[in-house]
KOLDOSE-809563 format. One record per residue: x, y, z of N, C-alpha, C in turn. Coordinates in steps of 0.02 Angstrom, whole numbers, plus 32768, in hexadecimal, padded with zeros to 4 digits. Example, Ala and Ser with C-alpha at 12.3 -4.5 7.8 and 13.67 -1.06 7.14 Angstrom:
# KOLDOSE-809563
82947EE4818682677F1F818682947F5B8186;82827F90816282AC7FCB816582858002818A;
***
This chain:
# KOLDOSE-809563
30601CBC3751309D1CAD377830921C7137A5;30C31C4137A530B51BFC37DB30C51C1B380E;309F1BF2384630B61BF8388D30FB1C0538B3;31171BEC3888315E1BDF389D318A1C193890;317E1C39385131791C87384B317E1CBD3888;31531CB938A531291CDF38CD316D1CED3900;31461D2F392931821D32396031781D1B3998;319B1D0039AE31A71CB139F031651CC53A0F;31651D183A2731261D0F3A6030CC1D0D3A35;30C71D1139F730971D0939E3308C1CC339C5;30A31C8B39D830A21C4C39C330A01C173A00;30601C0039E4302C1BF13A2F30511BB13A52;30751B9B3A2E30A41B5B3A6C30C41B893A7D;30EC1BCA3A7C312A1BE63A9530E51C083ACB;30C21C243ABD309A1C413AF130801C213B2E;30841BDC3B0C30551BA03B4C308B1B903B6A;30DE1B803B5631031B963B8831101BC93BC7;31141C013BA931341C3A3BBF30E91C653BFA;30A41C403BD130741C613C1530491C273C13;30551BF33BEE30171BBC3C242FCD1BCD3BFF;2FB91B8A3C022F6B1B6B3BDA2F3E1BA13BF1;2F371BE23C172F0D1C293C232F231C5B3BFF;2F621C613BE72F8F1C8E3BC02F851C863B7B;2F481C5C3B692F361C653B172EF31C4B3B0A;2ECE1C683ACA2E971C793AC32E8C1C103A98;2E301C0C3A9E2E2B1BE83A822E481BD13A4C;2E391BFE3A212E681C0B39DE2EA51BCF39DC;2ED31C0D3A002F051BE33A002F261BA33A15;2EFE1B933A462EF21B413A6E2ED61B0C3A3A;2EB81B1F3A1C2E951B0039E02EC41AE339B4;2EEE1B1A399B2F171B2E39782F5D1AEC397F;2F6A1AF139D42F981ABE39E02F721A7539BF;2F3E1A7139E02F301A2739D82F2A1A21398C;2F211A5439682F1D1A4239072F6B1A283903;2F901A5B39252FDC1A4D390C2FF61A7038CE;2FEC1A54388E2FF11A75385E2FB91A8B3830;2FD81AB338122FA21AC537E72F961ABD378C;2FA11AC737722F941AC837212FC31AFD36F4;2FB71AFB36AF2FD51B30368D2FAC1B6E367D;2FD31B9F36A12F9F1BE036992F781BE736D6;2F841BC637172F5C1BBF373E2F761BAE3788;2F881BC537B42F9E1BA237E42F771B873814;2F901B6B38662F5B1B3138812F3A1B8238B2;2F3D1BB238B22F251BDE38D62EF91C0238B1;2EEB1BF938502EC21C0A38332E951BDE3830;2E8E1B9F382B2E6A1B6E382A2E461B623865;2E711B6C38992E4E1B7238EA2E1E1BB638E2;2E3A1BEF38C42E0B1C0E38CA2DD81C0C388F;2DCC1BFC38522D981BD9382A2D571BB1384C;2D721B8B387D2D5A1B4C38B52D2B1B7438D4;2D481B9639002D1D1BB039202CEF1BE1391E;2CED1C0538DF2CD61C3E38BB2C7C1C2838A7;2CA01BE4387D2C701BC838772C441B96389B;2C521B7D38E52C361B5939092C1D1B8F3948;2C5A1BB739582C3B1BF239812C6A1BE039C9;2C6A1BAD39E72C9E1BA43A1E2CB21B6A3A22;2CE21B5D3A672CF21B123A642CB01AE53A78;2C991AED3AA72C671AE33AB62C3C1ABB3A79;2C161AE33A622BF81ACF3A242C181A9039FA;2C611AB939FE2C911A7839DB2C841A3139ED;2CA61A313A3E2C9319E93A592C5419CD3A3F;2C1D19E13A3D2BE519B83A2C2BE819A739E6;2BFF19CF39B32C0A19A6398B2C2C19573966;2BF9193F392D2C20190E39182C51191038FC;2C7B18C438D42C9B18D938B02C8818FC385F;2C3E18D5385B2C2818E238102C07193A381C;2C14193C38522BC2198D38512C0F19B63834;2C4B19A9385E2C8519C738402CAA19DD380D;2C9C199737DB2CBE198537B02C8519A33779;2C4919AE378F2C2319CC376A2C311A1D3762;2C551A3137752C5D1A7C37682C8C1A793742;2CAD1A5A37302CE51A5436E72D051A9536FF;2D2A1A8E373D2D591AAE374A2DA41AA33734;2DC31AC736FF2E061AA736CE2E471A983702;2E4B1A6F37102E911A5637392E8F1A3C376D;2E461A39377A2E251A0C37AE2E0619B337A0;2E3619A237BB2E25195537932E13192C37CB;2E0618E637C42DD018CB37E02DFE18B5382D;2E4818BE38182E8D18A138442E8B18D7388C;2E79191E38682E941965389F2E48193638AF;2E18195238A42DCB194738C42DCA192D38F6;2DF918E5390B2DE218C139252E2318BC3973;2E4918EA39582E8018EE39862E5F193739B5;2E481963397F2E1919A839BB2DE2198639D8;2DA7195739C52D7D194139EF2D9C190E3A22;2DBF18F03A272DE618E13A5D2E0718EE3A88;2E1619303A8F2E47195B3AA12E04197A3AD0;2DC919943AAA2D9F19AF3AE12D8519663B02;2D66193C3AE32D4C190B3B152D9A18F23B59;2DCA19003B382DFD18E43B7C2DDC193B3BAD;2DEA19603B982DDD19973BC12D9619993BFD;2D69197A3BCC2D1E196F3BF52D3219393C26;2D48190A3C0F2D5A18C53C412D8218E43C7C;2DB8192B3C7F2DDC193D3CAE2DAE19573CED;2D76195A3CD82D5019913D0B2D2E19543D38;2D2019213D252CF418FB3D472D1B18C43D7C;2CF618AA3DB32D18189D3DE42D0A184C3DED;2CFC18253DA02CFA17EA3DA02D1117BC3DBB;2D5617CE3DA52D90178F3DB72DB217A43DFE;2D9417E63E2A2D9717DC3E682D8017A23E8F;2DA317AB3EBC2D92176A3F032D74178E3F40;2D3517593F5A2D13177B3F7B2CE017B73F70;2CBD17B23F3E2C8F17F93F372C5317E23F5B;2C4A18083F812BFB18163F912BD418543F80;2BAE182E3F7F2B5918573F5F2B4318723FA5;2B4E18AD3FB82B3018B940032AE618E13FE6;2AEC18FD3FB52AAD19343FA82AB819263F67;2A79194C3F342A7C195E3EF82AA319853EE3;2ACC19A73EF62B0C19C83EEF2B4C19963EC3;2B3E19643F002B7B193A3EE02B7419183EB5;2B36190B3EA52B1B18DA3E5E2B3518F73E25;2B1B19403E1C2B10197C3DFE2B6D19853DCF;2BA719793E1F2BCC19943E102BF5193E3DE6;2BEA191E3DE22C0418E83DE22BF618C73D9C;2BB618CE3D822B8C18AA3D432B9119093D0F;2B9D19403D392B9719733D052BD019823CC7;2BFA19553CDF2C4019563C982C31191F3C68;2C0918FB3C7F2BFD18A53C662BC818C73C22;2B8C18E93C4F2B6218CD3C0B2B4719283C0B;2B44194A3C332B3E199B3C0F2B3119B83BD3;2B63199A3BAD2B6219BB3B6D2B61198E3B3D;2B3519563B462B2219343B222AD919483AE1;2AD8193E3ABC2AA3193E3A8E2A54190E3A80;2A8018DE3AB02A5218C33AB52A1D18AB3AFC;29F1188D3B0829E5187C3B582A05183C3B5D;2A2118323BAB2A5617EF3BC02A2C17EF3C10;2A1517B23C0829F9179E3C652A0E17703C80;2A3317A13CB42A72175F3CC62A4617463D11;2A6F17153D442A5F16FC3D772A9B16FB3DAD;2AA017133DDC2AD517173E022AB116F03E5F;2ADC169E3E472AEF16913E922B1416983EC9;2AEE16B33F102B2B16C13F412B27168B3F81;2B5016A13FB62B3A166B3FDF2B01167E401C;2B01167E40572AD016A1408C2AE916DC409E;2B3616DE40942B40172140A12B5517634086;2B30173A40302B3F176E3FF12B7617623FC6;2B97173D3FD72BE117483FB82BC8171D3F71;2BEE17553F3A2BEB17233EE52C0A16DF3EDA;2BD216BD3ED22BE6168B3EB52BEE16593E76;2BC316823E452BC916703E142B96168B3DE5;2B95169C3DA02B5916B53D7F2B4516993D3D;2B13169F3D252B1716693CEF2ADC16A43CB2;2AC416B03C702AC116C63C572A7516A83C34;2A4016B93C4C29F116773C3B29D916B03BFE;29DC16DE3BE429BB16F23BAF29E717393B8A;29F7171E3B492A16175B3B1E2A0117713AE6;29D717BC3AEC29A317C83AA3296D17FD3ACD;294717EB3AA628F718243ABF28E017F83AF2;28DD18063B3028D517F83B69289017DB3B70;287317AC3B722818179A3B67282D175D3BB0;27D4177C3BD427E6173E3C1427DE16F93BF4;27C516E63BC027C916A33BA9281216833BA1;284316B63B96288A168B3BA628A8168B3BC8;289916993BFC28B0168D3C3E2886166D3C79;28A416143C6D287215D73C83289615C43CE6;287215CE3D1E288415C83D6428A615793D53;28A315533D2D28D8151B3D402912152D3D23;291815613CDC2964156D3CDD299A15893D27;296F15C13D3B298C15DF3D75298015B33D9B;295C15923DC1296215693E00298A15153DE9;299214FD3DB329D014DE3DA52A1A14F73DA5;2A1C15223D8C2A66156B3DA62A61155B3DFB;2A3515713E192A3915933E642A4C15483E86;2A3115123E6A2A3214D73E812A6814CB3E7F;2A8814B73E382ADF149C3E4A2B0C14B23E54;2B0314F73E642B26153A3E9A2B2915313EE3;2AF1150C3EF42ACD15193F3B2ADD15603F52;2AAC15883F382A9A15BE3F3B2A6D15C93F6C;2A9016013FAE2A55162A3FE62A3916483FCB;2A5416693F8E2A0F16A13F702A2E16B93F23;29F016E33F032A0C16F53EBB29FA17363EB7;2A1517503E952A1917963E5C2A07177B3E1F;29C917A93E0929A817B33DCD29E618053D98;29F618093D6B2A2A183C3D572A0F18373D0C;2A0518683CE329FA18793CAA2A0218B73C98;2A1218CA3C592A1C19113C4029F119253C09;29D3195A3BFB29A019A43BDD29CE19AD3BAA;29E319963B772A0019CA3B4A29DF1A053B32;299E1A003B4D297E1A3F3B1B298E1A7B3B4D;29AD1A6D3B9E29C21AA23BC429801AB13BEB;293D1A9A3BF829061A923C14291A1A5A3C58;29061A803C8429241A533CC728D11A333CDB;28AB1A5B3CCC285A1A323CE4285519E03CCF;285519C03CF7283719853CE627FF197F3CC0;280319503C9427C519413C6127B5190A3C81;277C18E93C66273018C73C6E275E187A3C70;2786187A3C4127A418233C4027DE18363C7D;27ED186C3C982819187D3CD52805184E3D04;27B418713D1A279418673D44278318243D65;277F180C3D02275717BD3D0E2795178C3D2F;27C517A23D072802176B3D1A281117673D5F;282417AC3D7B283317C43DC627F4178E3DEA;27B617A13DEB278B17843E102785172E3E10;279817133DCD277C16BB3DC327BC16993DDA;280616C63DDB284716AD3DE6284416AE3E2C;283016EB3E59281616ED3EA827ED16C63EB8;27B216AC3E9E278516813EC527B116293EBA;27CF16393E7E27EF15EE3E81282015E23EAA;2852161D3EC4287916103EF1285415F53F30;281116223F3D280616143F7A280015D73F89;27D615AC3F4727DB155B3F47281215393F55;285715533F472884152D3F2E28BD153C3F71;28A415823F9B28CF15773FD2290015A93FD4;290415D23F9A294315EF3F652925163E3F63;294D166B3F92292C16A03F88293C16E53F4D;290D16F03F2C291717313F08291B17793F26;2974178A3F3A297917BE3F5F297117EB3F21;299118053EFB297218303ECC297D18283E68;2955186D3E64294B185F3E1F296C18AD3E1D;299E18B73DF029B118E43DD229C918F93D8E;29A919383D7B29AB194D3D4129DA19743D37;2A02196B3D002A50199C3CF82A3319B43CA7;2A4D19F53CAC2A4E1A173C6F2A921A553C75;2AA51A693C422AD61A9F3C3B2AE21ACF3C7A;2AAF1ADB3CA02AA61B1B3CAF2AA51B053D09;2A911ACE3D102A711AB13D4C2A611A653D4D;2A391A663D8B2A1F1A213DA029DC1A283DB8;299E19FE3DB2296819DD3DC6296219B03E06;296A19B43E33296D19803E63291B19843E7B;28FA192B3E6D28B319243E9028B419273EC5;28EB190C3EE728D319163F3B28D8194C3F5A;290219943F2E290019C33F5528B519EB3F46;289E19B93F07284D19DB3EFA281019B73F25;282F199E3F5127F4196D3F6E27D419373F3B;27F9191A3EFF27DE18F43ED827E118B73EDE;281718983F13281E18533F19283318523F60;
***
């Protein structure tokens, strides 16, 4: 039976009217953004196919388009794919407080809360650089290594060229664990320490280094590490 079939209150746009984006299950949110569905199949069978086999949205977002398109899911074409991974990445982009004015970094709290929609649920490691001024406030961030994190790629004149044509009072070190391990590793360590002694050269201080993963945050300075 198509959607349209259905009786008004079991048909998930009449529902997202009548009680609002909490008033329906993944499923069916899914379901909207497919739109339609196939023959023999509607967009609330296919939504639920989706997720059956991926397990949540969650999971979803991280997927590609090919890891997708690899499940030869029938009525799922490369067009819906790319309209649901967009639909969650606009959703991740809603949480984060980028394109605010005025953020300050007062604690690791606010790093934490600020870079954790950005790169969280990423798959991969991303080490970004965040300049502020003397009295914390964001001013700009720039992105020095994307991949398996090794201190050999991450060179003190990339960051202190950043901090430079910023004129930057100070920086944030920010990277994410996909493996969900908040301990700093050995190339953690090295980077944190050779990027600190170069600031000290350079005038440019390293207020902290923080580690974001799913679950939490790593902050060195609340470990006495920097």
């Amino acid at each position: 039976m198509k959607i349209k079939e259905w009786p008004a209150d079991d048909r998930p746009r009449e529902k997202f009217l009548q009680k609002g984006n909490y008033g329906l299950t993944d499923t069916e949110l899914l379901a909207i953004i497919i739109g339609k569905g196939v023959k023999n199949k509607s967009a609330v069978d296919l939504a639920k196919e989706i997720l059956n086999k991926i397990g949540n949205l969650k999971n979803l977002s991280q997927k590609s388009v090919s890891e997708i398109e690899r499940l030869e899911i029938n009525g799922l074409g490369r067009a819906k794919i790319i309209s649901i991974l967009a639909a969650l990445e606009m959703g991740r982009r809603s949480l984060s407080k980028k394109h605010e004015k005025n953020v300050l970094f007062k604690n690791p709290q606010d790093v934490y809360e600020y870079y954790y929609p950005l790169i969280a649920g990423l798959k991969h490691e991303l080490f970004k650089v965040a300049a502020v001024d003397g009295k914390n406030a964001f001013m700009k961030d720039t992105t020095i290594s994307k991949g398996l994190l090794d201190a050999s790629l991450v060179h003190p004149r990339e960051v202190f060229k950043f901090a430079l044509n910023e004129n930057a009072g100070g920086l944030f070190l920010i990277h994410n664990h996909p493996s969900g391990n908040l301990k700093p590793s050995e190339d953690d360590l090295q980077i944190t320490e050779r990027l600190r002694n170069a600031g000290e050269l350079m005038g440019i201080r390293i207020i902290d280094h923080i580690i974001i993963a799913d679950h939490g945050y790593y902050s060195f300075s609340e470990h006495n590490l920097i």
